[in-house]
C-alpha angles and dihedrals in degrees: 000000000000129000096259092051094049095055092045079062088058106030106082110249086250097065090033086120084071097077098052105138090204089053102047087043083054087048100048091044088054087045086059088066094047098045083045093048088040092056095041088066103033080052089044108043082036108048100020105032100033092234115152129263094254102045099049090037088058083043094052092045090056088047094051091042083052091051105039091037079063100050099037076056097051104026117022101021095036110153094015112131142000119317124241146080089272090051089045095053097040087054092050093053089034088046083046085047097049098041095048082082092053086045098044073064104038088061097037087062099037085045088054091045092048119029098022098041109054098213118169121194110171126195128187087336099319136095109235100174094117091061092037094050094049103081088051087060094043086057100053080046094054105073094041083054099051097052100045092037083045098043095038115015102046096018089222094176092054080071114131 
C-alpha cells in the first residue's frame, strides 16, 4: 500500500480531495515561488537596505501570500469558486485569513532559528543564517496552509 492510499484510510470521504497528489504537487510548485518571492526580499530589505530579520522576514511572507494567492487562482485551484470581482476579493482576505495561521508558524519557527538559536553561517564575511533558516520555517508552515487554503479558501471537499 502506497503513501497516498494509507492516508485516504485515515483522511474522512468528505476531505478526500485533500490528498490529490496532483493538487498538493500544484501546491508545492506554486510554494516554490512563494518561498522564492518570500527570500528575495528577506535577502533584499535585509542585506541591501539594512532592514531587520523580522521585518523583512514578515515583508517577504505578504509578498509571498500576494504571489502564491494569484497562481493557486489561476493554476491549482483553477475553476474553483464563483467568478467576479466580489468573488475575487472575498477569496484574497479569506486567503490572508486562512494563511495567517501558516504564517503565525512560519515566523514562530523562523523567530526560534534565528533570535533563540544563536546560528551563525558566514559567508564571505557575512552571516546569512536568517535566509538559510527560512526555508526551514516555510516548510513547517506548508502543510498548515494547504489544508486550511484547501478546507476554507477553495472549499476542495464541496466538490461535487
Amino acid at each position: 500500500m502506497d503513501i497516498e492510499q494509507q492516508v485516504r484510510r485515515i483522511v474522512p470521504d468528505r476531505f478526500e480531495s485533500l490528498v490529490s497528489g496532483v493538487r498538493f504537487g500544484q501546491f508545492v510548485s506554486v510554494g516554490v515561488v512563494g518561498a522564492i518571492s518570500d527570500n528575495t526580499v528577506l535577502a533584499v530589505l535585509g542585506l541591501a537596505f539594512g532592514v531587520s530579520d523580522m521585518w523583512a522576514k514578515a515583508a517577504g511572507v505578504e509578498t509571498a501570500i500576494l504571489v502564491m494567492f494569484l497562481v493557486n487562482e489561476h493554476w491549482t485551484f483553477a475553476g474553483q469558486g464563483e467568478t467576479g470581482r466580489r468573488s475575487f476579493a472575498k477569496r484574497l482576505g479569506k486567503s490572508h485569513l486562512v494563511r495567517s495561521g501558516g504564517v503565525a508558524v512560519q515566523l514562530a519557527v523562523y523567530w526560534l532559528l534565528t533570535q533563540w538559536l544563536m546560528i551563525e553561517l558566514v559567508i564571505a564575511g557575512t552571516d546569512l543564517w536568517f535566509i538559510a533558516a527560512s526555508p526551514l520555517a516555510i516548510g513547517v508552515a506548508m502543510l498548515v496552509n494547504y489544508v486550511a487554503e484547501s478546507v476554507f479558501t477553495w472549499q476542495v471537499h464541496a466538490d461535487g
